[in-house]
MARRO-103015 format. One record per atom (N, C-alpha, C): residue number from 0; residue in one letter; atom name; x, y, z. Coordinates in nm, 3 decimals, m for minus. Example, Ala and Ser with C-alpha at 12.3 -4.5 7.8 and 13.67 -1.06 7.14 Angstrom:
<pts>
PT seq type atom      xx      yy      zz
PT   0    a    N   1.319  m0.569   0.780
PT   0    a   CA   1.230  m0.450   0.780
PT   0    a    C   1.320  m0.330   0.780
PT   1    s    N   1.285  m0.225   0.708
PT   1    s   CA   1.367  m0.106   0.714
PT   1    s    C   1.290   0.003   0.787
</pts>
This chain:
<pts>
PT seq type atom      xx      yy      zz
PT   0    x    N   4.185   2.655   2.305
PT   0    x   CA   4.127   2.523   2.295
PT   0    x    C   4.218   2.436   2.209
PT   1    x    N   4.231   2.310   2.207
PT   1    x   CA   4.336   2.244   2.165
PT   1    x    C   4.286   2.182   2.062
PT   2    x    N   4.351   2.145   1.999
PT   2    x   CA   4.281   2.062   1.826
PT   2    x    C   4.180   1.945   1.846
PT   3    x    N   4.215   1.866   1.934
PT   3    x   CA   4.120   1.781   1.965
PT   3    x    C   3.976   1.802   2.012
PT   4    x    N   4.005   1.881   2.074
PT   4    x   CA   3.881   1.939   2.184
PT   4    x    C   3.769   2.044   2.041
PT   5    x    N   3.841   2.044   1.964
PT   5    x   CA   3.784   2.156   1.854
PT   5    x    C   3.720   2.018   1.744
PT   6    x    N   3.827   1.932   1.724
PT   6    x   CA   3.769   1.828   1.616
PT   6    x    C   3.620   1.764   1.702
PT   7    x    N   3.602   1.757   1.812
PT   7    x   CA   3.493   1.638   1.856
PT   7    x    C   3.399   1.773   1.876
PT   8    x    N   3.423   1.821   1.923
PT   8    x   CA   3.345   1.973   1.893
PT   8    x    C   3.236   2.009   1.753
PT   9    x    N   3.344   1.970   1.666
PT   9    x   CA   3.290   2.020   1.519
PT   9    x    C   3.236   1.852   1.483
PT  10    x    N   3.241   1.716   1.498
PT  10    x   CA   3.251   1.578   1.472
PT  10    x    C   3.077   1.588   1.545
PT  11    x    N   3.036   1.650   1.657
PT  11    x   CA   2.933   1.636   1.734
PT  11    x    C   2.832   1.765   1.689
PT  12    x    N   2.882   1.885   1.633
PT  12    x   CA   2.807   1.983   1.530
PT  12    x    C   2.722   1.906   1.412
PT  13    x    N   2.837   1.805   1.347
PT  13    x   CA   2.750   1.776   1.230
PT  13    x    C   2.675   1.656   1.247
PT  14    x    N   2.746   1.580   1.317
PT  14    x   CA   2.607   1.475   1.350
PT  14    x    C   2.482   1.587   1.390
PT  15    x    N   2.503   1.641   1.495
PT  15    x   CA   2.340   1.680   1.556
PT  15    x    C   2.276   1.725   1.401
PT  16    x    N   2.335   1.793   1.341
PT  16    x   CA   2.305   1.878   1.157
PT  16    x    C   2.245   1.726   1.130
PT  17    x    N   2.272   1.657   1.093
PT  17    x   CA   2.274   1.515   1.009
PT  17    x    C   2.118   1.419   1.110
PT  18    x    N   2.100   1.449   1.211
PT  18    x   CA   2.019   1.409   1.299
PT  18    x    C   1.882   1.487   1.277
PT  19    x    N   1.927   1.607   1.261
PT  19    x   CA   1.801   1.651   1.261
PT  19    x    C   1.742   1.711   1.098
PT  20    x    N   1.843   1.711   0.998
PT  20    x   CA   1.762   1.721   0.848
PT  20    x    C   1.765   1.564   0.822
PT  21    x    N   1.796   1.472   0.907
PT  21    x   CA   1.723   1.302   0.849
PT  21    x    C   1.602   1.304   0.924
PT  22    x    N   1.587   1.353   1.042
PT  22    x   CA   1.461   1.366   1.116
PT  22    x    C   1.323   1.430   1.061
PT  23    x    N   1.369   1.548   1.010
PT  23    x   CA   1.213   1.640   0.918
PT  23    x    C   1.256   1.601   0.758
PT  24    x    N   1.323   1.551   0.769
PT  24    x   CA   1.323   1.568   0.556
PT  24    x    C   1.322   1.374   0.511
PT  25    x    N   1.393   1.298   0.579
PT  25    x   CA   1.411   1.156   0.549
PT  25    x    C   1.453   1.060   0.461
PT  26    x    N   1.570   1.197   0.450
PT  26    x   CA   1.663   1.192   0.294
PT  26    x    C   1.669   1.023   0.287
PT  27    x    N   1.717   0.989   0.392
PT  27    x   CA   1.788   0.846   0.400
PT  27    x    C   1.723   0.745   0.444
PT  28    x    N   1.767   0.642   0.424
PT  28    x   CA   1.680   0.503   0.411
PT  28    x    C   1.744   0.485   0.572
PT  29    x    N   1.733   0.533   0.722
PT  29    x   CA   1.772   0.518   0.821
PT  29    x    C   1.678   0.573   0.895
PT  30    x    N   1.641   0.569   1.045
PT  30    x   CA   1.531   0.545   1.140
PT  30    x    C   1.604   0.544   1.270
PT  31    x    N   1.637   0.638   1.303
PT  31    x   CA   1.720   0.666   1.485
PT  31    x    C   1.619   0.670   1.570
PT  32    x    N   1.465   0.671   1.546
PT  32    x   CA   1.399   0.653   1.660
PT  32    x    C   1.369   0.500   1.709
PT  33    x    N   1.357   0.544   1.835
PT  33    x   CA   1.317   0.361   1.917
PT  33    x    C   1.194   0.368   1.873
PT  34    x    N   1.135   0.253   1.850
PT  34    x   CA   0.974   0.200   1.815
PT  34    x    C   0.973   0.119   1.919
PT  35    x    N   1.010   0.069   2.034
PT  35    x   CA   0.942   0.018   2.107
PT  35    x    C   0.900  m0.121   2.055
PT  36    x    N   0.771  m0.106   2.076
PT  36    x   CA   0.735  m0.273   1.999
PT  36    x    C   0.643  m0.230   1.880
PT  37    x    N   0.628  m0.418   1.898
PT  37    x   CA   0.541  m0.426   1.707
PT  37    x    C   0.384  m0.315   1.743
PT  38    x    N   0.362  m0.342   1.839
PT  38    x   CA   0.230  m0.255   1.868
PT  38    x    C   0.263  m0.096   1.846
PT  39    x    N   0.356  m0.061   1.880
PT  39    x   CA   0.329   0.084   1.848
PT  39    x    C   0.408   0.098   1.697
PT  40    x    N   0.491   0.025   1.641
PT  40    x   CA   0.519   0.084   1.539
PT  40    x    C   0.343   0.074   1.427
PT  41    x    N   0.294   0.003   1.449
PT  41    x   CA   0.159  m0.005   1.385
PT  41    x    C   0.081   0.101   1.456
PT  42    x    N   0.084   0.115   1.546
PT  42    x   CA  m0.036   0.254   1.575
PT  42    x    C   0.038   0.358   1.542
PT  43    x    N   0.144   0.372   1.538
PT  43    x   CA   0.162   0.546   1.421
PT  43    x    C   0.142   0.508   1.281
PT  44    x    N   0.157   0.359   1.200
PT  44    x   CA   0.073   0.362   1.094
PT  44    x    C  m0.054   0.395   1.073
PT  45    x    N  m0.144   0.352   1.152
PT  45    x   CA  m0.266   0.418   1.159
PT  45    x    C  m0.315   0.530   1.203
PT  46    x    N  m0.320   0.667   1.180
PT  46    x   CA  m0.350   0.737   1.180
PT  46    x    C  m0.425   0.849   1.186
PT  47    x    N  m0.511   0.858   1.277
PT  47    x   CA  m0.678   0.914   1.300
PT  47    x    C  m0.773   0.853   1.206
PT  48    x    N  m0.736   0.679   1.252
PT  48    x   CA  m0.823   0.583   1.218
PT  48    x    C  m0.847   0.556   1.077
PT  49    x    N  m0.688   0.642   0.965
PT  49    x   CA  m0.693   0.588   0.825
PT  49    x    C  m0.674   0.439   0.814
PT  50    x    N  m0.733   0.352   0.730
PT  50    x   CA  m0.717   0.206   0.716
PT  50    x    C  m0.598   0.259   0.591
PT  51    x    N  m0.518   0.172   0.612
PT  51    x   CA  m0.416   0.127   0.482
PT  51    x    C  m0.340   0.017   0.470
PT  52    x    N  m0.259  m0.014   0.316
PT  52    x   CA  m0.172  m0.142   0.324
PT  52    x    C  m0.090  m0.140   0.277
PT  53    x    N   0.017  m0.177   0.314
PT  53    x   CA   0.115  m0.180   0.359
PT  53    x    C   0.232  m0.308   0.241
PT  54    x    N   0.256  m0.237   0.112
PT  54    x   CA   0.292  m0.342   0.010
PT  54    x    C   0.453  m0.319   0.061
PT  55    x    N   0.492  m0.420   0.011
PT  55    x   CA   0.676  m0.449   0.027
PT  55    x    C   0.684  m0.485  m0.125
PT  56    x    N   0.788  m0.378  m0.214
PT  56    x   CA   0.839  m0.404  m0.358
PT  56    x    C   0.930  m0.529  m0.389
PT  57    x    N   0.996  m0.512  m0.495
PT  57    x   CA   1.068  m0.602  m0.527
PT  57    x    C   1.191  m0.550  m0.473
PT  58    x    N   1.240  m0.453  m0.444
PT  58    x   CA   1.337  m0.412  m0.355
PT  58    x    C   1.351  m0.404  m0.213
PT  59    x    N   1.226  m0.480  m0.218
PT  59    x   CA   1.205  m0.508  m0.045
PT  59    x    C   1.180  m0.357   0.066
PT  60    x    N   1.101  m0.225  m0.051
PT  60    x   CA   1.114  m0.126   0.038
PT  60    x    C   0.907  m0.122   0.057
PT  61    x    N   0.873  m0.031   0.162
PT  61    x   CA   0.778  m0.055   0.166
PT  61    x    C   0.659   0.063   0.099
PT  62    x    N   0.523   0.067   0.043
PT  62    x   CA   0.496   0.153  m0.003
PT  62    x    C   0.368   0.119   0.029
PT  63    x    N   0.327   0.269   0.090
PT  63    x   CA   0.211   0.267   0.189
PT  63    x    C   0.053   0.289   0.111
PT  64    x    N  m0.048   0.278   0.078
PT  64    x   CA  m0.166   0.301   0.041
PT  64    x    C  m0.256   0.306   0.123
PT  65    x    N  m0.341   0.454   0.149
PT  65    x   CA  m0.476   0.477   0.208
PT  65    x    C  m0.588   0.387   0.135
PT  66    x    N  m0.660   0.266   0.207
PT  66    x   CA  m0.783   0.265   0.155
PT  66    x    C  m0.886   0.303   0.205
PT  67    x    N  m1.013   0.229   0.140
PT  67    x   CA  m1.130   0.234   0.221
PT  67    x    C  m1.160   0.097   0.159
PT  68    x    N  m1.228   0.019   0.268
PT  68    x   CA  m1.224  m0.133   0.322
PT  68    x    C  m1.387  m0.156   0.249
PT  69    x    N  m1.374  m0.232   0.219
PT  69    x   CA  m1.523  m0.323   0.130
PT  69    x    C  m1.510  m0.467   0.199
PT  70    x    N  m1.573  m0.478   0.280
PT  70    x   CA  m1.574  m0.598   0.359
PT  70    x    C  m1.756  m0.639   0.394
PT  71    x    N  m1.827  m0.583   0.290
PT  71    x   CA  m1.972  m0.644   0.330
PT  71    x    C  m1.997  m0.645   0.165
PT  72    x    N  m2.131  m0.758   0.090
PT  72    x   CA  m2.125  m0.777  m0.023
PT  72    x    C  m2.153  m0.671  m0.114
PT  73    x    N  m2.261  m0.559  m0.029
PT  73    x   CA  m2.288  m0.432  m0.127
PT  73    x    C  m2.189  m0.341  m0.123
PT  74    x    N  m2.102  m0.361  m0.053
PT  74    x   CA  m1.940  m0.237  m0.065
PT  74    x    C  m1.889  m0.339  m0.164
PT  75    x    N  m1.873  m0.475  m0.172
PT  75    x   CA  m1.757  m0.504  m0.290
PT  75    x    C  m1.850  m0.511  m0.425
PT  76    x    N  m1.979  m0.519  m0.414
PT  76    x   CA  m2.035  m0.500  m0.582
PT  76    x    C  m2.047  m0.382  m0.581
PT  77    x    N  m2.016  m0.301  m0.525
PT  77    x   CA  m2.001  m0.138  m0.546
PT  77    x    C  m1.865  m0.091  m0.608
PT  78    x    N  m1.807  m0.114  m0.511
PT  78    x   CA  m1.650  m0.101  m0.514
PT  78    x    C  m1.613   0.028  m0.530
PT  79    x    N  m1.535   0.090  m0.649
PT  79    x   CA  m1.523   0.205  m0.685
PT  79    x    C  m1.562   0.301  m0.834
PT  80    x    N  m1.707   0.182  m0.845
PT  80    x   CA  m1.804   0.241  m0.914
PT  80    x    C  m1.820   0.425  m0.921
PT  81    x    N  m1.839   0.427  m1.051
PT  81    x   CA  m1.847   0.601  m1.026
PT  81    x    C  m1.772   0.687  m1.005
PT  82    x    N  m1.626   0.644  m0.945
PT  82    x   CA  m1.540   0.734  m0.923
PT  82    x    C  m1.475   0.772  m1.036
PT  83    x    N  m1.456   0.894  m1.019
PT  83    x   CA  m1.375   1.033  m1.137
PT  83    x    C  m1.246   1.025  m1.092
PT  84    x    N  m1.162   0.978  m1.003
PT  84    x   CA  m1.074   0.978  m0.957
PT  84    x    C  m0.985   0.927  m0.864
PT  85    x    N  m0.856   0.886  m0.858
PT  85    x   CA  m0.789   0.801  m0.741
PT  85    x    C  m0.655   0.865  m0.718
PT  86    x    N  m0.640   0.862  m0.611
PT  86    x   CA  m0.542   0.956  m0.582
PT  86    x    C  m0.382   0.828  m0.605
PT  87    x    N  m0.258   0.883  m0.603
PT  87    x   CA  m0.178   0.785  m0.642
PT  87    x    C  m0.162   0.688  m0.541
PT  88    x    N  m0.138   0.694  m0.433
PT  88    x   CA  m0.186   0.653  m0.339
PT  88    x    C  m0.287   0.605  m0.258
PT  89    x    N  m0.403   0.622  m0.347
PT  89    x   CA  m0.513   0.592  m0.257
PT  89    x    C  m0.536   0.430  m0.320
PT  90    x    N  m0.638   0.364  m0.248
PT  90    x   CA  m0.722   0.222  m0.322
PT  90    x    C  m0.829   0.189  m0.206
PT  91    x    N  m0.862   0.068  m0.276
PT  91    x   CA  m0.995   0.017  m0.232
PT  91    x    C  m0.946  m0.142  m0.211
PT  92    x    N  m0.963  m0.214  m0.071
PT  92    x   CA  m0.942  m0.339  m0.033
PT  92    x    C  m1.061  m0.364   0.006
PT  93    x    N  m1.061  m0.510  m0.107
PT  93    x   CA  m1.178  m0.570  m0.086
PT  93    x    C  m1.172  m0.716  m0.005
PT  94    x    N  m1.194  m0.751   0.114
PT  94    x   CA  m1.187  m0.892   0.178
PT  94    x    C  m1.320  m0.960   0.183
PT  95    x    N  m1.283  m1.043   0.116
PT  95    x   CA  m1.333  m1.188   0.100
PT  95    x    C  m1.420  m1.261   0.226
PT  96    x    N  m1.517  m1.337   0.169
PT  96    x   CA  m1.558  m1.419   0.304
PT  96    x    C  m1.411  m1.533   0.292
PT  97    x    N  m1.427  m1.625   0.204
PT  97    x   CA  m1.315  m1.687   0.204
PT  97    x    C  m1.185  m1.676   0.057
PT  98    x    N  m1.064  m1.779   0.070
PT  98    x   CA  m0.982  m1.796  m0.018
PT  98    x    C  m1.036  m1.835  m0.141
PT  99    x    N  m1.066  m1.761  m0.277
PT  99    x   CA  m1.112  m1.825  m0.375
PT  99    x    C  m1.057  m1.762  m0.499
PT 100    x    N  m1.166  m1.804  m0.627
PT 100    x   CA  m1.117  m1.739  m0.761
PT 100    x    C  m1.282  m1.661  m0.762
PT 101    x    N  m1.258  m1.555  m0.770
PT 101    x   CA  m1.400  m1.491  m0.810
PT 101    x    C  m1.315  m1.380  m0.958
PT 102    x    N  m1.451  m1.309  m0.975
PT 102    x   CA  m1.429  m1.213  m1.100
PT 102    x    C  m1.470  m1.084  m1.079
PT 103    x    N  m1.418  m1.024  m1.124
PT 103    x   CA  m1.417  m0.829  m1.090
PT 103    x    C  m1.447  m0.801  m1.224
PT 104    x    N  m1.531  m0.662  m1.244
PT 104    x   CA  m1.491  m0.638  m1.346
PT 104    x    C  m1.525  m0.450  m1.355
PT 105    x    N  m1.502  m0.394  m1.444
PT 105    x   CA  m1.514  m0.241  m1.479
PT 105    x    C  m1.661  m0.211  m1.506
PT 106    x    N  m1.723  m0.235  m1.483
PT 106    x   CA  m1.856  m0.141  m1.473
PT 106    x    C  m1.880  m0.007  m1.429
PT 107    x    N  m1.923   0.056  m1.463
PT 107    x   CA  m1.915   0.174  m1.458
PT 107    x    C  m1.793   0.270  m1.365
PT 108    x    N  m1.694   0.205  m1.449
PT 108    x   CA  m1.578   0.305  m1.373
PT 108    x    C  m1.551   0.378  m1.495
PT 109    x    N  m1.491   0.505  m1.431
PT 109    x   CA  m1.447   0.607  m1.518
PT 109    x    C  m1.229   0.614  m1.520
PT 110    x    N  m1.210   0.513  m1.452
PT 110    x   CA  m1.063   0.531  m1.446
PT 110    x    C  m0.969   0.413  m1.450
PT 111    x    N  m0.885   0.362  m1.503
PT 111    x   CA  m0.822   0.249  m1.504
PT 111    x    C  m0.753   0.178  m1.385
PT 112    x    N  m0.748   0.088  m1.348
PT 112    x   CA  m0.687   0.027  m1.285
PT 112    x    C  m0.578  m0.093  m1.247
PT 113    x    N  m0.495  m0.146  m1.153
PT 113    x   CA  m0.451  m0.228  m1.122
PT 113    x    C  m0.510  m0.315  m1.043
PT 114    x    N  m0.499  m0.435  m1.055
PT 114    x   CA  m0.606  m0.463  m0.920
PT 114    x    C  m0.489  m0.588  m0.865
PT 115    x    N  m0.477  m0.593  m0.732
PT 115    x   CA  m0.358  m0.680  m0.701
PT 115    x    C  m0.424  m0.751  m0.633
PT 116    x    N  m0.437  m0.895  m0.633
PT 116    x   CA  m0.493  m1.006  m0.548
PT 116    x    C  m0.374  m1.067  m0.495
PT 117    x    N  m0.422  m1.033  m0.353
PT 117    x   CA  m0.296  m1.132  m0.235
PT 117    x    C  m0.378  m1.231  m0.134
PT 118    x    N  m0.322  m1.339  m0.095
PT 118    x   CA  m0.385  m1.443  m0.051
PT 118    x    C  m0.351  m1.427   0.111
PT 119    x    N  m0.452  m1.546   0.146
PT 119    x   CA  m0.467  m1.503   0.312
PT 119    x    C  m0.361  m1.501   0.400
PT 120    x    N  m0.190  m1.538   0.345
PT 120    x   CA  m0.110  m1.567   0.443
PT 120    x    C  m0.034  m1.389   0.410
PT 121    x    N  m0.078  m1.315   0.300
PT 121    x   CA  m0.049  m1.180   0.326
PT 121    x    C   0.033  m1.156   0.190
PT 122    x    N   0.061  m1.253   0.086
PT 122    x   CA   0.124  m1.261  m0.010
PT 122    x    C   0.045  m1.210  m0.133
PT 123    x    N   0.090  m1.117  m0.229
PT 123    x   CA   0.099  m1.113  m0.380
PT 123    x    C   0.061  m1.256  m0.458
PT 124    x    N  m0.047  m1.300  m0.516
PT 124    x   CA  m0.056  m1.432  m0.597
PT 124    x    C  m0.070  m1.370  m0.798
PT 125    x    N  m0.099  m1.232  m0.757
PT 125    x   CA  m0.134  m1.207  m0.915
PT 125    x    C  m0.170  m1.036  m0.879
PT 126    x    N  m0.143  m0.985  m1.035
PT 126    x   CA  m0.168  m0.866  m1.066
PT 126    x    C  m0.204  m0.844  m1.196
PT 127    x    N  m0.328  m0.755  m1.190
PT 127    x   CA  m0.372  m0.754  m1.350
PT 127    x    C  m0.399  m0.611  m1.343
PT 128    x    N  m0.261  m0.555  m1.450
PT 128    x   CA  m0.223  m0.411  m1.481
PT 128    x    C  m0.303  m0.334  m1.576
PT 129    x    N  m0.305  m0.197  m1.569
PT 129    x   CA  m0.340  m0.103  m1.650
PT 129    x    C  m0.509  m0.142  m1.723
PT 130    x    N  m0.591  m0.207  m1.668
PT 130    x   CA  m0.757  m0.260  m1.703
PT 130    x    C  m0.818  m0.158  m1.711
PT 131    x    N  m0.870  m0.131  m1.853
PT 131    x   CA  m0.930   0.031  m1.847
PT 131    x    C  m1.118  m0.015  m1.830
PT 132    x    N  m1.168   0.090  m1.792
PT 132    x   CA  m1.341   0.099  m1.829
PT 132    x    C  m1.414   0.036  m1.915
PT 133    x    N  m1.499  m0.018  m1.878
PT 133    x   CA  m1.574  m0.132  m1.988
PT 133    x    C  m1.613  m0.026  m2.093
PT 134    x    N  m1.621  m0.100  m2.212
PT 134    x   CA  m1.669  m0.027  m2.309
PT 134    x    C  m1.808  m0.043  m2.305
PT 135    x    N  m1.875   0.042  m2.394
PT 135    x   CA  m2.062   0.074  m2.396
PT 135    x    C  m2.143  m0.032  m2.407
PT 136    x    N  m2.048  m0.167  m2.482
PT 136    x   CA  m2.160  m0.239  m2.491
PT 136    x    C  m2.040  m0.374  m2.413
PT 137    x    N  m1.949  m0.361  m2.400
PT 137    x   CA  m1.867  m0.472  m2.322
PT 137    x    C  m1.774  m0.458  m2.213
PT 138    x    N  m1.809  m0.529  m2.158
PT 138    x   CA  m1.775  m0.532  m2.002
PT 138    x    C  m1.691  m0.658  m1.965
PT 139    x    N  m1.557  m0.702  m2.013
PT 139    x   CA  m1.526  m0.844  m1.948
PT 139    x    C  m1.505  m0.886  m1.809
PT 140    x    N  m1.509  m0.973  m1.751
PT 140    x   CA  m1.479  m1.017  m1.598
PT 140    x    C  m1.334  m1.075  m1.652
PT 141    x    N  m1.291  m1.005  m1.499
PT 141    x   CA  m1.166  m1.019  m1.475
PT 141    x    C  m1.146  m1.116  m1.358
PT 142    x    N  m1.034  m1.234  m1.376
PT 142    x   CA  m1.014  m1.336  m1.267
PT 142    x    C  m0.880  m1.364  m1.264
PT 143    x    N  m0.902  m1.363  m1.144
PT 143    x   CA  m0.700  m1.382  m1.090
PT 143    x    C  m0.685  m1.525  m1.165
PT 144    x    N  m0.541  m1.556  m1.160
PT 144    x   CA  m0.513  m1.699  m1.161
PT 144    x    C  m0.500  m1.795  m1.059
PT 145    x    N  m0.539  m1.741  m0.973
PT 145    x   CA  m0.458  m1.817  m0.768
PT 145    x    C  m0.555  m1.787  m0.684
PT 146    x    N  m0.608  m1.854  m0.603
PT 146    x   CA  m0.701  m1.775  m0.491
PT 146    x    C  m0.636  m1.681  m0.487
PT 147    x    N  m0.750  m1.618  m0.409
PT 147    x   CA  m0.681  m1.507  m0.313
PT 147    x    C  m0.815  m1.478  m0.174
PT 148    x    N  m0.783  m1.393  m0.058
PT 148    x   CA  m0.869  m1.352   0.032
PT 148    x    C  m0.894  m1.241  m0.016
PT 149    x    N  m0.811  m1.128  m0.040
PT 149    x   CA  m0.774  m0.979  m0.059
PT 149    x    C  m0.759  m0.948  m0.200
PT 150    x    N  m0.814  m0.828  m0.242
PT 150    x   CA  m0.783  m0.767  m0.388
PT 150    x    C  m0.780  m0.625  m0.344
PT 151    x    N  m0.649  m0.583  m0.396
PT 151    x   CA  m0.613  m0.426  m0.358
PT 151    x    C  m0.647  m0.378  m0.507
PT 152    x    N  m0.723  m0.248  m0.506
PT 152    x   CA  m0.775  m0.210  m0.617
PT 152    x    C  m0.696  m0.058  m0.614
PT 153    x    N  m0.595  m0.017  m0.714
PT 153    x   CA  m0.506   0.118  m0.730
PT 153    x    C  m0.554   0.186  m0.827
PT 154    x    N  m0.470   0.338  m0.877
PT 154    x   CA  m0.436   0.371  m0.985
PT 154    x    C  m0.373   0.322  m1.098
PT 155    x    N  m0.432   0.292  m1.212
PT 155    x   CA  m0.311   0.188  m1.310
PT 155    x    C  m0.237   0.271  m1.358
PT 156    x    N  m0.116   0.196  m1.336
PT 156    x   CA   0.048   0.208  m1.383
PT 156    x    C   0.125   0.178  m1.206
PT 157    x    N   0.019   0.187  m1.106
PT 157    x   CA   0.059   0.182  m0.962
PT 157    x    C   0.151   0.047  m0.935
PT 158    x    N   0.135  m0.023  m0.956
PT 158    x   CA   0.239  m0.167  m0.954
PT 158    x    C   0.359  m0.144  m1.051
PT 159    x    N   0.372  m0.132  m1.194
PT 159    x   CA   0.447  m0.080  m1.227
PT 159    x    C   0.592   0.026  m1.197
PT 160    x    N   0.503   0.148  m1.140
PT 160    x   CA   0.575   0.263  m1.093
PT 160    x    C   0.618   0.241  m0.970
PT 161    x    N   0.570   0.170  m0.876
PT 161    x   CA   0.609   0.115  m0.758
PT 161    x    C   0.686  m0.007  m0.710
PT 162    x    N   0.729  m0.132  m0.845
PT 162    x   CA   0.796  m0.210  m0.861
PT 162    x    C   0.751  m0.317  m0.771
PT 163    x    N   0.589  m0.329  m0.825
PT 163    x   CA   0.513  m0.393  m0.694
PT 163    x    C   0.488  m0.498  m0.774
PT 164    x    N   0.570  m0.664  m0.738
PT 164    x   CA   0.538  m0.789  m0.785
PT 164    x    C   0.489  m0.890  m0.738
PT 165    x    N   0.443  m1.001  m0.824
PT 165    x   CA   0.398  m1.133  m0.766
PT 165    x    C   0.428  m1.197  m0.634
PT 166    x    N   0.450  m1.240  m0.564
PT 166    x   CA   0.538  m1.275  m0.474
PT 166    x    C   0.590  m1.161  m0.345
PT 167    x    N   0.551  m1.032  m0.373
PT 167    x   CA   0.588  m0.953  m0.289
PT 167    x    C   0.499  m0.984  m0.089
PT 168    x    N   0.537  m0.937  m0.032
PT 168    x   CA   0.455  m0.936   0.118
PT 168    x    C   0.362  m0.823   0.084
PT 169    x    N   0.247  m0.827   0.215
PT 169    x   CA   0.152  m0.721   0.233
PT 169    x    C   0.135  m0.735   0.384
PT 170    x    N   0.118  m0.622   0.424
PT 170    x   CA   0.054  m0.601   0.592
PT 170    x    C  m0.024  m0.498   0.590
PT 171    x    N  m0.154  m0.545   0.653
PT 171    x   CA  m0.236  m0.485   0.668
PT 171    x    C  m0.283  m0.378   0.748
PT 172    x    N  m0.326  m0.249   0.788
PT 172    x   CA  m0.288  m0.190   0.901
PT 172    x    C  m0.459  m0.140   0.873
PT 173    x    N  m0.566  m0.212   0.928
PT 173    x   CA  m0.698  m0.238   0.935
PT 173    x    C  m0.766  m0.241   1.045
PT 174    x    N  m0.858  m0.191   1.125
PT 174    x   CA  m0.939  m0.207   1.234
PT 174    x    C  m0.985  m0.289   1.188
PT 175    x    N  m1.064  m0.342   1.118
PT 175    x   CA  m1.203  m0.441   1.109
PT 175    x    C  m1.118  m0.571   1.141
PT 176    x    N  m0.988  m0.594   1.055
PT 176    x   CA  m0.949  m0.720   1.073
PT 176    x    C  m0.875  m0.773   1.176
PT 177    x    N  m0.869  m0.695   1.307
PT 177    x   CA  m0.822  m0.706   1.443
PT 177    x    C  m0.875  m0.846   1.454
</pts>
């Protein structure tokens, strides 16, 4: 076999190598599959009907969160009352009837939070970090500075650790809001 025939030989070995540990592992910030269109790259976001959203950092990379959707008034005065726990990834999106300033606050939560209010065109307007559990006898309300439609409710330090700012995008990947 002649040198050439051996170099494209071995040149076409390590791509396929390079193709297929970026394929199961995703070392790299690269994507060789076709997506087709905007419709299907969103239905493999969703996922045996998980709701989630879909934040873009200050590095413009994207970082995905499972919620569960509070879109009627006794899910958002509920919220995530009671819970012992949030996974780093997980939250709670609460939508709005309309664009406004309302107030949240820690009542009986047992875990701290971030709570990120983004407005109806899909944007970041405010974030109010690391808000721990009301204390026994005080409870303050918490209010964005900016309307908003949407308040993504995380783990606190989650904006932080995720380099998730003011001004950043959001997409929603939601049945209800079809």
């Amino acid at each position: 076999m002649s040198g050439s025939i051996k170099l494209l030989l071995y040149i076409i070995f390590v791509a396929v190598i390079f193709l297929f540990v970026q394929d199961r592992f995703n070392i790299f910030d690269v994507d060789f599959r076709d997506t087709g269109s905007k419709e299907k790259v969103e239905e493999e976001k969703e996922v045996d009907g998980v709701e989630s959203v879909e934040l873009y950092n200050e590095d413009g990379k994207s970082v995905l969160v499972t919620v569960e959707v509070a879109d009627t008034e006794l899910l958002r005065m509920t919220g995530l009352s009671g819970r012992r726990n949030l996974g780093d990834y997980e939250g709670m999106l609460f939508i709005m009837e309309s664009e406004a300033i309302s107030g949240f606050w820690m009542k009986d939560m047992y875990i701290g939070l971030d709570i990120i209010y983004i407005d109806s065109k899909g944007f970041i307007v405010d974030i109010k970090e690391n808000l721990k559990p009301c204390e026994e006898n005080y409870c303050p309300t918490v209010y964005s500075n900016e309307p908003f439609k949407y308040v993504l409710e995380v783990k606190e330090g989650f904006s932080e650790i995720n380099r998730v700012r003011v001004g950043n995008s959001v997409i929603f990947n939601i049945s209800s809001m079809d």
